[in-house]
C-alpha positions as CSV (number, residue, x, y, z in Angstrom):
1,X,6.1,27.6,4.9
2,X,9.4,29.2,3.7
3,X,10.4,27.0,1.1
4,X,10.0,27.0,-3.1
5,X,7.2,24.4,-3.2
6,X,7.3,24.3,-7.1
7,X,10.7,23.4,-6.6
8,X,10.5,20.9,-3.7
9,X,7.5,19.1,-5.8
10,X,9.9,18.9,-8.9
11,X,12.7,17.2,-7.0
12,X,10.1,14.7,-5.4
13,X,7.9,13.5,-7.8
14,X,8.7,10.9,-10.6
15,X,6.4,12.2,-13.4
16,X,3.8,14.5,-13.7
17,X,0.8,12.2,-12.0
18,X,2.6,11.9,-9.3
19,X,3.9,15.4,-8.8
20,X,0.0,16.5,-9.0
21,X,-0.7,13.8,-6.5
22,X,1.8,15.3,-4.1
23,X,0.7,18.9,-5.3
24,X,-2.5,17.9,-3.6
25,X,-1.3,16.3,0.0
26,X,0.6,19.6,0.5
27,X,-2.6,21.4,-0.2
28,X,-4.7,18.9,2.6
29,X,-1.2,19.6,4.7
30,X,-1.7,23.3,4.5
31,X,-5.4,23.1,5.0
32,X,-5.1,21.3,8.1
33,X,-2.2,23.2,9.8
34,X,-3.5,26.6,8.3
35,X,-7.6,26.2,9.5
36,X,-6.8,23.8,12.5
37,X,-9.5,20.7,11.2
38,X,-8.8,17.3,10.4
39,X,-7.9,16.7,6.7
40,X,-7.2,13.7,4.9
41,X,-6.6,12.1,1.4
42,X,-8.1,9.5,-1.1
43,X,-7.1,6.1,-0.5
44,X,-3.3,5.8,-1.8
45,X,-1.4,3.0,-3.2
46,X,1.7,1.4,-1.7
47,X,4.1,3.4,-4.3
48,X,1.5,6.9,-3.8
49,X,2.2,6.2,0.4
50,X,6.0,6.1,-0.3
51,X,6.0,9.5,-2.6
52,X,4.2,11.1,0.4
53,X,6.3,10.1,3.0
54,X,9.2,11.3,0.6
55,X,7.0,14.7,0.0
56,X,7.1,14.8,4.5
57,X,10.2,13.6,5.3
58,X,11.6,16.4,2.5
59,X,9.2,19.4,4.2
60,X,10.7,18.2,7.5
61,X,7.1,17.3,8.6
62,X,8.1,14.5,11.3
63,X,4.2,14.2,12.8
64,X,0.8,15.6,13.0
65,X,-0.2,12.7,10.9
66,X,-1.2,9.0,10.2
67,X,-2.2,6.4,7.8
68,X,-5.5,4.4,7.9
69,X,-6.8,2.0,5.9
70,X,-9.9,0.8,8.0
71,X,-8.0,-2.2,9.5
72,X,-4.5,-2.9,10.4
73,X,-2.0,-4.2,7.7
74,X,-4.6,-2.2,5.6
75,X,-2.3,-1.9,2.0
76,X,-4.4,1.2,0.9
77,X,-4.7,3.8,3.1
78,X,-5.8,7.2,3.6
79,X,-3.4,9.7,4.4
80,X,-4.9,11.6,7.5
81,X,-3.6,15.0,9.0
82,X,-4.6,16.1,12.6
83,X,-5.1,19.1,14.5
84,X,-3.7,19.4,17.2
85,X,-7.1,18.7,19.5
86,X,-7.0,15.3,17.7
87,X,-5.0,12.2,18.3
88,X,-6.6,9.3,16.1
89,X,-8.0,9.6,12.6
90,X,-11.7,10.0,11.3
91,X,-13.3,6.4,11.1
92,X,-16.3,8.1,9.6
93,X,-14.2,8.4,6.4
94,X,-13.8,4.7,5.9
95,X,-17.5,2.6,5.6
96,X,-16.9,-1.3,5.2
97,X,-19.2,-3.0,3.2
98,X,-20.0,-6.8,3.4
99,X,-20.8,-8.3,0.0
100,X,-22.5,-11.9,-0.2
101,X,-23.3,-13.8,-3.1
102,X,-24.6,-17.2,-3.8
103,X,-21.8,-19.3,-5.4
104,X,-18.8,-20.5,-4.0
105,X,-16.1,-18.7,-5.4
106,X,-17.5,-17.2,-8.0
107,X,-16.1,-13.9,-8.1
108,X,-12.6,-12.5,-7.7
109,X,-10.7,-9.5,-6.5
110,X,-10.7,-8.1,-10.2
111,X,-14.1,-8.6,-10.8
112,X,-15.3,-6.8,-7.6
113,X,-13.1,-3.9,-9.0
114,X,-14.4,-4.0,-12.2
115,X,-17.6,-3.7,-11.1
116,X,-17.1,-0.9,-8.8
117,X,-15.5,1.0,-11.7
118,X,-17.8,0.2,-13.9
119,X,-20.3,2.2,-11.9
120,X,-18.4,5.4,-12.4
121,X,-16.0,5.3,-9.1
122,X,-12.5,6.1,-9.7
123,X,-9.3,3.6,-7.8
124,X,-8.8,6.4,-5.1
125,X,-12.2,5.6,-3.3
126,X,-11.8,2.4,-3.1
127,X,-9.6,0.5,-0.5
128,X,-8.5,-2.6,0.0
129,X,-11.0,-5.8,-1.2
130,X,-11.0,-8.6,0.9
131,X,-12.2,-11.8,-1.1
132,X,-13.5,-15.1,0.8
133,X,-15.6,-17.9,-0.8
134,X,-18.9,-16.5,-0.6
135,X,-18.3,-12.6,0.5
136,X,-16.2,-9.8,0.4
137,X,-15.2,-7.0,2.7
138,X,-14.7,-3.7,1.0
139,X,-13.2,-0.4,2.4
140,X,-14.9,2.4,0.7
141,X,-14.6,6.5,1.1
142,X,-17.6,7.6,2.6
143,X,-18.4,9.7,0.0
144,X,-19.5,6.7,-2.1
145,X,-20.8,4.2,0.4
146,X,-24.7,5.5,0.5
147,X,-24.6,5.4,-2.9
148,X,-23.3,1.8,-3.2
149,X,-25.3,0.5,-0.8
150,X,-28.3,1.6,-2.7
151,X,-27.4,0.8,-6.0
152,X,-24.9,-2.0,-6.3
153,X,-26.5,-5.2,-6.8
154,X,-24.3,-7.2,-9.0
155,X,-21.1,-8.0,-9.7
156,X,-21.5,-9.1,-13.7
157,X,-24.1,-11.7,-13.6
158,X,-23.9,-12.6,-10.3
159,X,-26.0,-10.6,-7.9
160,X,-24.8,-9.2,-4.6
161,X,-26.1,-8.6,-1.5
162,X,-24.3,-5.4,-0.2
163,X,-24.9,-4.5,3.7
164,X,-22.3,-2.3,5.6
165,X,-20.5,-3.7,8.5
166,X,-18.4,-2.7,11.7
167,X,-14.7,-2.6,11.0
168,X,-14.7,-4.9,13.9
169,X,-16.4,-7.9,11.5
170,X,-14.5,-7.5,9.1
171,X,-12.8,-10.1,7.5
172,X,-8.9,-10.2,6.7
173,X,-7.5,-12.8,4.6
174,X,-4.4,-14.2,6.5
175,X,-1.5,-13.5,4.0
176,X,0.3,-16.8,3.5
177,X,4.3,-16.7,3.4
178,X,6.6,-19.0,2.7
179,X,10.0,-18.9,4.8
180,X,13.4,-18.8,3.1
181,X,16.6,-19.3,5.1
182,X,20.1,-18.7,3.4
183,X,23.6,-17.2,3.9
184,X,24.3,-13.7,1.6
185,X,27.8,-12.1,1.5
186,X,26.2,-9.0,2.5
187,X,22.8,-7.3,2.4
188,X,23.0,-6.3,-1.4
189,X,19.2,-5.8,-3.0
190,X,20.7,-8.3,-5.4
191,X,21.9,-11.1,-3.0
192,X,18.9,-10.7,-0.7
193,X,16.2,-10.7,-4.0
194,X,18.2,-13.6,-5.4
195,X,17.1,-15.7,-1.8
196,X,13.7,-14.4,-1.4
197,X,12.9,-15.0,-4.9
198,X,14.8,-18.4,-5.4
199,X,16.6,-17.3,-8.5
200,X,20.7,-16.5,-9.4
201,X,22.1,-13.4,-8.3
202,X,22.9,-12.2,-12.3
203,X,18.8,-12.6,-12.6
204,X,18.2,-10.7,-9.8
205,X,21.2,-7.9,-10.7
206,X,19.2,-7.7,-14.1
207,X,15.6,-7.2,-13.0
208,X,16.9,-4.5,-10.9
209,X,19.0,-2.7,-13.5
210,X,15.7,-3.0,-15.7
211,X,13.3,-0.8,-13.1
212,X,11.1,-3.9,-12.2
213,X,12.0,-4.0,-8.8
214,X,11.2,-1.6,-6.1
215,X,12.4,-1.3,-2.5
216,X,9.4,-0.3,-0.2
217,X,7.2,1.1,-2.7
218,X,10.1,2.9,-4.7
219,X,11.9,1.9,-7.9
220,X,15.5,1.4,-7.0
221,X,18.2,0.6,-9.8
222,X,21.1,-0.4,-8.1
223,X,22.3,-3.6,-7.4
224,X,24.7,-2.7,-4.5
225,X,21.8,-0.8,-2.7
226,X,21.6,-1.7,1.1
227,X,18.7,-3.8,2.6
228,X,17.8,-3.3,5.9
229,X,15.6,-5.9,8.2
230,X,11.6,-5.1,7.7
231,X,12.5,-3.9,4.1
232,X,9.7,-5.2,1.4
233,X,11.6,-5.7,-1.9
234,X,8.8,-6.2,-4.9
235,X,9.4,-7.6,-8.4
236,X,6.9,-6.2,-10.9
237,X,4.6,-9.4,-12.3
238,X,6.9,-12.1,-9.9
239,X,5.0,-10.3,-6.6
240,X,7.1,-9.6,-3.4
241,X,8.9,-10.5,0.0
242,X,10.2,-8.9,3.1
243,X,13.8,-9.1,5.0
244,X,12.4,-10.4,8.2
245,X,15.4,-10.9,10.0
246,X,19.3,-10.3,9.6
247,X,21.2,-13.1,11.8
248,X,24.9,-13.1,13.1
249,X,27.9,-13.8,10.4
250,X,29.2,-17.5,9.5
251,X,32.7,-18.5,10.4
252,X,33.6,-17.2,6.6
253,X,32.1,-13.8,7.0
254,X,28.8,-14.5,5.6
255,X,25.4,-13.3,7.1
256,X,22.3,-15.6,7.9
257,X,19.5,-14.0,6.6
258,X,15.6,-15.0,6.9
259,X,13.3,-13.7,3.8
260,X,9.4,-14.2,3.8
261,X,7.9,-14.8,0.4
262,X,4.2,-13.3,0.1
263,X,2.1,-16.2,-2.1
């Protein structure tokens, strides 16, 4: 690929982590398109998806790949690039495991992950962790899944029982929203953060001139940054909503908007 990938890597990436992260998906991108196989990536956050589609959209790679996270909506996800004899991505390297224990909600989303790392995984294994009362669902690399499947028993002090499952029974929590329906000037990140998150515009101006907000995945600074309809706008510790639609204009000039607020 004619281009200075030290350079490219230094203009995309944050900080360091994340410019070894990205380091490595152009490796897996090279491997792929160099040898011909399917390749893919650990499981990657929300913010470690956005750097990569950054890292893409900057090499001018427009396809040849997809995101999987062993169930749609999935918020970690494996990166996966294809061949060009392949269409859809590995489902071997996703396992779903189906934990059961004996009390009702005993056990939490943290405490599963706890657990897990306190058997020696690392983050990028694991995917997503589905809690209900009495079970979880848990996306796993294949890599690690014989090996929890034999050995995890318990969760703290409470024991599991760990089985693997089809992604088919798998069990996704229905997100609950709450709808907000207001009137903005115009699609500022402020004026549309200030509906979805029921607070004054100057609040809203403030978090994002602070760094805590982040506009699908990436930290954005500016108040008079433009919002678009599907955008997910995130306040660090408050949680985060989506622009789900953009309406026509009042008499005045002013725009209905609807926001969703993810509780």
């Amino acid at each position: 690929m004619s281009m200075d990938k030290r350079g490219l890597l230094d203009r995309v990436a944050r900080d360091g982590e994340e410019r070894m992260l990205l380091g490595r998906i152009w490796d897996k991108y090279d491997q792929c398109r160099n040898r011909n196989i399917p390749v893919h990536s650990d499981f990657l956050s929300p913010q470690e998806q956005a750097a990569a589609e950054r890292l893409l959209h900057m090499m001018g790679v427009a396809g040849g790949y997809v995101w999987w996270g062993g169930y749609e909506g999935a918020e970690r996800r494996q990166l996966h690039f294809l061949p060009d004899w392949q269409e859809t991505p590995d489902d071997e390297a996703i396992r779903c495991l189906h934990c059961t224990f004996y009390e009702a909600g005993k056990l939490t989303h943290r405490d599963f992950l706890g657990s897990l790392m306190g058997l020696g995984l690392t983050r990028e294994k694991i995917g997503d962790i589905l809690v209900s009362e009495r079970s979880a669902d848990i996306l796993v690399a294949d890599s690690v899944a014989d090996f929890l499947l034999r050995d995890w028993t318990a969760a703290g002090r409470t024991a599991l029982k760990v089985e693997e499952i089809r992604f088919s029974e798998l069990t996704a929590p229905s997100q609950q929203v709450k709808e907000l329906r207001d009137t903005v000037s115009s699609l500022r990140l402020d004026s549309v953060l200030a509906v979805g998150f029921s607070t004054s515009r100057g609040r809203a101006a403030e978090a994002i001139e602070t760094g805590r907000v982040q506009v699908n995945w990436t930290v954005c600074q500016k108040p008079d940054k433009q919002v678009a309809q599907g955008d997910v706008i995130s306040v660090r510790g408050a949680g985060k909503c989506r622009l789900a639609a953009v309406g026509s204009m009042t008499k005045k000039g002013r725009i209905f908007i609807t926001v969703e607020r993810y509780l």
